[in-house]
N, C-alpha and C positions, 0 to 999 in steps of 0.2 A: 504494500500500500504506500503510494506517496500522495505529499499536498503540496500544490506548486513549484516541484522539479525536488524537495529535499524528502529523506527518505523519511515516512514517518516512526518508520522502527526505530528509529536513532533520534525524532526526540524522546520516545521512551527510554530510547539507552540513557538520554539525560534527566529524565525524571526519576531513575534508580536512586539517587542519592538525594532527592531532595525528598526527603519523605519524614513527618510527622514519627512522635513516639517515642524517639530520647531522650533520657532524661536522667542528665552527669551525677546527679546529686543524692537520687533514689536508693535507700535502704536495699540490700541486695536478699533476694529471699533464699533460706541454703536451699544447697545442692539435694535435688530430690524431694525437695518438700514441695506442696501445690501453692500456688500461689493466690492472697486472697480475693476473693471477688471484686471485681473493679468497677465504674457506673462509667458509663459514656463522658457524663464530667469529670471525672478524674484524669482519663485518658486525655483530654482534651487540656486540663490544665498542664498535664505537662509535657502539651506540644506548646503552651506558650512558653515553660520555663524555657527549654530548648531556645527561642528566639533570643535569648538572655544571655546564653553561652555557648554556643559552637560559633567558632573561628573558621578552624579546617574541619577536616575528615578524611580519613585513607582506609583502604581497606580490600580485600580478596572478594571477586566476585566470581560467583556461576552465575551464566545467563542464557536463560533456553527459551524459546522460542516453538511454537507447537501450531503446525498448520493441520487444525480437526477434520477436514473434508479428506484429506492423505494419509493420517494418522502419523504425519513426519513430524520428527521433534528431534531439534539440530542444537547441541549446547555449546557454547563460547566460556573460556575462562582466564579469567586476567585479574586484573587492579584498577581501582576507580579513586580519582582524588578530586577533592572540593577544596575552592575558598570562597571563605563569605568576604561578601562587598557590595559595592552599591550597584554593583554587576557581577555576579558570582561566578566564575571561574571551575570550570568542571574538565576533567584528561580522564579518557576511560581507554584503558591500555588494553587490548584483548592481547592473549599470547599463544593461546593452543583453542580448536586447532590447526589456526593460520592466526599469524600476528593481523595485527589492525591497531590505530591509533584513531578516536576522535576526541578534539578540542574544542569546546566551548567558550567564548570568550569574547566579550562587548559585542554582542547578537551579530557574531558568525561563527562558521562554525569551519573545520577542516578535518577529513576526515585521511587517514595517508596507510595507504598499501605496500607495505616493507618489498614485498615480493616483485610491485613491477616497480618499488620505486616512484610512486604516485601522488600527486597533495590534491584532493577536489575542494575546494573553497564554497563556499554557500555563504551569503550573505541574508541572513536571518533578518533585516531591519523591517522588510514588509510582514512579514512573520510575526513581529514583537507582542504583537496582542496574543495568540497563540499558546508561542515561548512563555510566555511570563505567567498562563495559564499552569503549564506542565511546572512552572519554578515553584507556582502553590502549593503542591503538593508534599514541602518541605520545608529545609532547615530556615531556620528564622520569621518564617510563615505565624501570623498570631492566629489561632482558631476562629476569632469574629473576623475575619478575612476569608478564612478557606472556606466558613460558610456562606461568603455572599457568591463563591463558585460550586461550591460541589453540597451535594445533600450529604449527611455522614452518618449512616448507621452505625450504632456499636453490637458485634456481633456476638458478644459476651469470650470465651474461652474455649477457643477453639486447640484440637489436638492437629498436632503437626510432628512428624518423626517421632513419635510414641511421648511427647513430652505435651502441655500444655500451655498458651500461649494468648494475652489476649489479642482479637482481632477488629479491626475497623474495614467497611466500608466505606469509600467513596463515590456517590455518582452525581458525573457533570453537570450541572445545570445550562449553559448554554448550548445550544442546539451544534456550531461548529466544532466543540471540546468534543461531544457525546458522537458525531459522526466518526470520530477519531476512536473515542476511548469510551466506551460503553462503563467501565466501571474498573475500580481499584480496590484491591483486599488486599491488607498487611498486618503481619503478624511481628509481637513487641515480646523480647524477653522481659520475661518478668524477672530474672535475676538482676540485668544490669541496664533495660532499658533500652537498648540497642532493637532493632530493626531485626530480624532474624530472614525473613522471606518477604517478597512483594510479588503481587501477579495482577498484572494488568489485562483485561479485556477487549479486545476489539468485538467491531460490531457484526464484524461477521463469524465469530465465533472462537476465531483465533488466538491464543493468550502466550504470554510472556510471565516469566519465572524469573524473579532475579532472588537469589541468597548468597549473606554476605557473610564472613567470617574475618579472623583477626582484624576487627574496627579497631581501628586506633584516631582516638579525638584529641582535636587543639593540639598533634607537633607541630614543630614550623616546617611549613610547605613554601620555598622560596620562589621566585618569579620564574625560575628555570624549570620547575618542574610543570608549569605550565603551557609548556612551548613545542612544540613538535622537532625532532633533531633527528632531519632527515637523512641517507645515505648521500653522498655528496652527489651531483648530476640529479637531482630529485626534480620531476616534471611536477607542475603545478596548473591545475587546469581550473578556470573559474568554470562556476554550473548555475545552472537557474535554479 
């Protein structure tokens, strides 16, 4: 699926890390034990703490992909980094199993192919209503915001790889977001807050898996790690 020549898979690659549910400061519940019941407001208060305290984010990502009408489901795995700013900064490095580099950064984006040696450019600016939609769906996001976009069910405690986890809906409220993204379900450890799984919906039935592992919040991510550092002779192609 694409909207106006850029691929829309990849702005969900970029809404992976902008997602609700963090929260640095939370009581960790032990190892093995169930976690206690949560209310829709709770959860939601502390997607505002969140807006309060992440800087960066780094972290390991599987990212799959499941086209239902073929029963193909293709996974990607790499490292994904954030900075927050007054235009946030996102590198989603895939490494296996073919490398891939895309960048995010003051609404454009570039996406670069190790293999032929590639840079495709996309200029996000007409986009920007869009982008800033999928930027909702996260870090620094206050919850009286994400609801003037998306409806948000909370979906109590849901089981995911035998462990228990709470879960939120999101779905879109404007009619161009919902031609995209039919809807969002993400599951929060309940030990330390972190983000465990995300699975996004398309509308034709199609859905995306992102889960994350060794998150590491607030190191310093400096401007270089922001940047694509191509093989030397790297072609660079703008695209609509």
């Amino acid at each position: 699926m694409r909207r106006g020549g850029f691929p829309v898979h990849i702005f969900l690659a970029l809404s992976l890390l902008f997602v609700p549910g963090i929260h640095l400061g939370a009581r960790a519940t032990p190892r093995g034990a169930q976690p206690a019941s949560l209310t829709e407001n709770q959860v939601l208060s502390h997607m505002d703490e969140v807006a309060q305290t992440v800087k960066t984010v780094s972290a390991r990502l599987e990212y799959t992909t499941v086209t239902v009408l073929v029963n193909d489901r293709s996974t990607q795995n790499g490292q994904i980094f954030y900075r927050k700013g007054k235009r946030p900064e996102v590198l989603v490095k895939f490494t296996a199993p073919e490398p891939k580099e895309i960048l995010f950064k003051k609404n454009r984006a570039e996406i670069y192919y190790p293999k032929i040696n590639q840079i495709q450019e996309y200029d996000l600016e007409r986009r920007r209503d869009v982008l800033q939609q999928f930027l909702l769906l996260g870090f620094g996001t206050e919850s009286s915001k994400l609801e003037e976009s998306y409806h948000i069910r909370y979906l109590g405690e849901q089981k995911l790889g035998g462990q228990v986890f709470p879960a939120l809906e999101l779905t879109p409220i404007q009619k161009d977001i919902a031609a995209q993204l039919s809807k969002v379900e993400l599951w929060i450890s309940p030990e330390s807050w972190l983000p465990v799984q995300q699975q996004f919906f398309e509308p034709s039935g199609d859905y995306l898996i992102a889960r994350y592992s060794n998150m590491k919040i607030n190191r310093e991510l400096g401007p270089s790690v922001f940047k694509i550092h191509p093989k030397p002779g790297a072609e660079r192609m703008k695209m609509n």
